[in-house]
N, C-alpha and C positions, 0 to 999 in steps of 0.2 A: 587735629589742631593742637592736640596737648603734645606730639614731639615734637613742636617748634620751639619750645622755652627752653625742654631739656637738654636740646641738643646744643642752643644757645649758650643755657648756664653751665653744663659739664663740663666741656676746656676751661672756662674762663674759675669755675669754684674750685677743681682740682689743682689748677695753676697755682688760684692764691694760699691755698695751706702746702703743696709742696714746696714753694718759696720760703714760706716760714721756713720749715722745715732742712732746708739744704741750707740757710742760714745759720739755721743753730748748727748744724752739723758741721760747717765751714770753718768755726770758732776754734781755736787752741786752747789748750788753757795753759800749754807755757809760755812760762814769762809773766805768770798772773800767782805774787801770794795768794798763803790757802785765804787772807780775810778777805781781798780784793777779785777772788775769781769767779767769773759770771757762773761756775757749775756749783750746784749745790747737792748733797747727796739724798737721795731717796730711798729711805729704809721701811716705808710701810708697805705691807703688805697685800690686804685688804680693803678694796675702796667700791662706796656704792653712791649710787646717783639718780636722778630725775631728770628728765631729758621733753622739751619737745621741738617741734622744725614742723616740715612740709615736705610733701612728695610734690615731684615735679614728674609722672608716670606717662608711660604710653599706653594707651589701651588696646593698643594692635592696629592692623594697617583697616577697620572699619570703628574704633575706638568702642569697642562691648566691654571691654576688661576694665576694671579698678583703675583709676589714672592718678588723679590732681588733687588733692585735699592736706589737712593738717595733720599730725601724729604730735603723740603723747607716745610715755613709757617711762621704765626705768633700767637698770643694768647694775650688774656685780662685776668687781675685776679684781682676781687674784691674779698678785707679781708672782713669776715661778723663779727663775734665777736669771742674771746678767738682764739684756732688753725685752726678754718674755713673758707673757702675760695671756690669760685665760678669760674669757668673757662669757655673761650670760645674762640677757638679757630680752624683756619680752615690749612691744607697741602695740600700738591699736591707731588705727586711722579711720577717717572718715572720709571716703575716695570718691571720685565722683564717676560718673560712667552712664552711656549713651546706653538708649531701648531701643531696639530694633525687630520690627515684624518681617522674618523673611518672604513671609506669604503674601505681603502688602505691594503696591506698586512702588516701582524707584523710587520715585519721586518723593512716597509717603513713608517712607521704612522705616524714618529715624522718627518716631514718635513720642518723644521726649528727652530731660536727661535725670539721674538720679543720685543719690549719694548710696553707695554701699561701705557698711564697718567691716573690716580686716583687722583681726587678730594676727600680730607676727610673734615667734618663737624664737629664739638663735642663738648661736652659742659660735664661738671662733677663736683664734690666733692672733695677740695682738703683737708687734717687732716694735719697741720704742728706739730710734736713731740716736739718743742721747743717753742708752742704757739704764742705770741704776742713778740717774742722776738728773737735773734737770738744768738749763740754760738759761737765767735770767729769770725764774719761774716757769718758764716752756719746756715742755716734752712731749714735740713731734714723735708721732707716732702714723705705721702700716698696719692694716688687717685684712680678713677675708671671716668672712661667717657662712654657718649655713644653718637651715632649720625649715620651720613650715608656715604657712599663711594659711587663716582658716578666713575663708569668706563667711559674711551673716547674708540676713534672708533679705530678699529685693521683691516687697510686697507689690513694688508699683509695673515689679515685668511681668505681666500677665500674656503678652502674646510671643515675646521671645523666647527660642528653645535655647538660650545662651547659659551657662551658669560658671560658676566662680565658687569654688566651695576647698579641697585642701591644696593645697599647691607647694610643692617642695619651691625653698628661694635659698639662693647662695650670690656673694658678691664679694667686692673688694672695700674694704675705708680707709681714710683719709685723714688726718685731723691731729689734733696737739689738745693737749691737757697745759692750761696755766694756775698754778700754784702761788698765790700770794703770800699766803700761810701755808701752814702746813698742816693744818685742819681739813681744810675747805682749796674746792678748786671747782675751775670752769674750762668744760671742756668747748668745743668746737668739731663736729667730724663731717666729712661727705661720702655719703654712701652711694654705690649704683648696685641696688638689689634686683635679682632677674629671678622673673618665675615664668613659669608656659603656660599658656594660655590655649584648649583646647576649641575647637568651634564645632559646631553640631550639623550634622548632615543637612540640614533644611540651609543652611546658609550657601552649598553648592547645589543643591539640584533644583533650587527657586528657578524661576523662567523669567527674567535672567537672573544668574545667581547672584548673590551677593557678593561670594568671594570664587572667581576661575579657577573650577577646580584645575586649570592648565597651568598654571602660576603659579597657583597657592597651595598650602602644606594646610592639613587639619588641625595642624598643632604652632604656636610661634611664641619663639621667647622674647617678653619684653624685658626691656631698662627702667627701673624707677631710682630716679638722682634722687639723692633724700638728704636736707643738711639739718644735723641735729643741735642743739644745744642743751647742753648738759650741767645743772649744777650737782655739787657730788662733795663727799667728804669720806674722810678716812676713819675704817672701822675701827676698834682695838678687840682682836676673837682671842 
């Protein structure tokens, strides 16, 4: 049930910031005095920020894995030179995720649901569309990260062999920084982080199984869409 939203919101959240986005990029700025022209230049370097959103996750095609819940975090981003930028930043979610007894009858398997904390790590490549400058306050920006998720302990699975513990996650983002000042800014990003999700022999060789071993892989990467908000402001190092 949890990839029905995401699959929902995905087109529709990536849509609305790359529209920003190809908007600002769309703009001239000839024919626009230096006082009158919507680009303003961006010379800091150094910027950090506070961020939280929601995961909209799948938990695999029996939903055992980390899905649906909120995040918290924060992030560094040093500018390199022209639209490039370096990121590093760490979250922690509160996810939620089904218990399941393979041993138990069909019927009876799903014996709960529970919340598990994820720690996330990451570090990535950000391309802002609008370079060393910014559109009206806006600067649309592309990324990709990659890093690790560390699962915490799920006191209430006691009869499933499932677990969730490091997990490499890599993905693409989305999203624009607005700049009112030039202090302080608020960003907006969508992320779709993937990690693999491994399933435990007891899930196929159950009578019936859980998951066909004729089907199914031991291993399956999911999607977690994730929209952040970010307030942030500019260091001086």
């Amino acid at each position: 049930m949890s990839n029905i939203p995401c699959r929902k919101l995905q087109p529709a959240l990536f849509a609305l910031i790359l529209g920003v986005s190809l908007t600002a990029t769309g703009e001239a700025q000839v024919g626009h005095p230096p006082t009158s022209s919507p680009y303003r230049d961006l010379r800091d370097k150094y910027f950090a920020s506070i961020n939280g959103g929601y995961s909209w996750g799948s938990g695999g095609k029996v939903e055992a894995g980390p899905a649906n819940g909120p995040i918290v975090g924060a992030r560094f981003d040093v500018h390199l030179a022209g639209p490039g930028s370096i990121q590093v930043g760490i979250n922690w979610g509160n996810l939620n995720r089904q218990l399941i007894d393979p041993n138990a009858d069909p019927g009876d398997r799903v014996y709960g649901t529970t919340t598990q904390s994820v720690f996330m790590a990451d570090a990535g490549l950000i391309l802002t569309f609008t370079g060393q400058k910014t559109w009206y306050g806006f600067a649309p920006y592309l990324g990709a990260s990659m890093g690790l998720a560390l699962g915490g302990s799920v006191p209430e699975d006691t009869l499933s062999t499932f677990t969730f513990n490091t997990k490499f996650i890599v993905g693409p983002q989305l999203g624009f920084r607005w700049h009112p000042v030039r202090q302080f800014f608020l960003r907006i990003e969508g992320r779709d982080m993937l990690w693999k999700l491994s399933y435990p022999n007891e899930y196929f060789d159950a009578d019936p199984p859980v998951l066909d071993p004729q089907v199914n892989k031991t291993t399956e990467w999911t999607h977690n869409l994730m929209l952040l908000v970010s307030l942030g402001f500019v260091l001086k190092l």
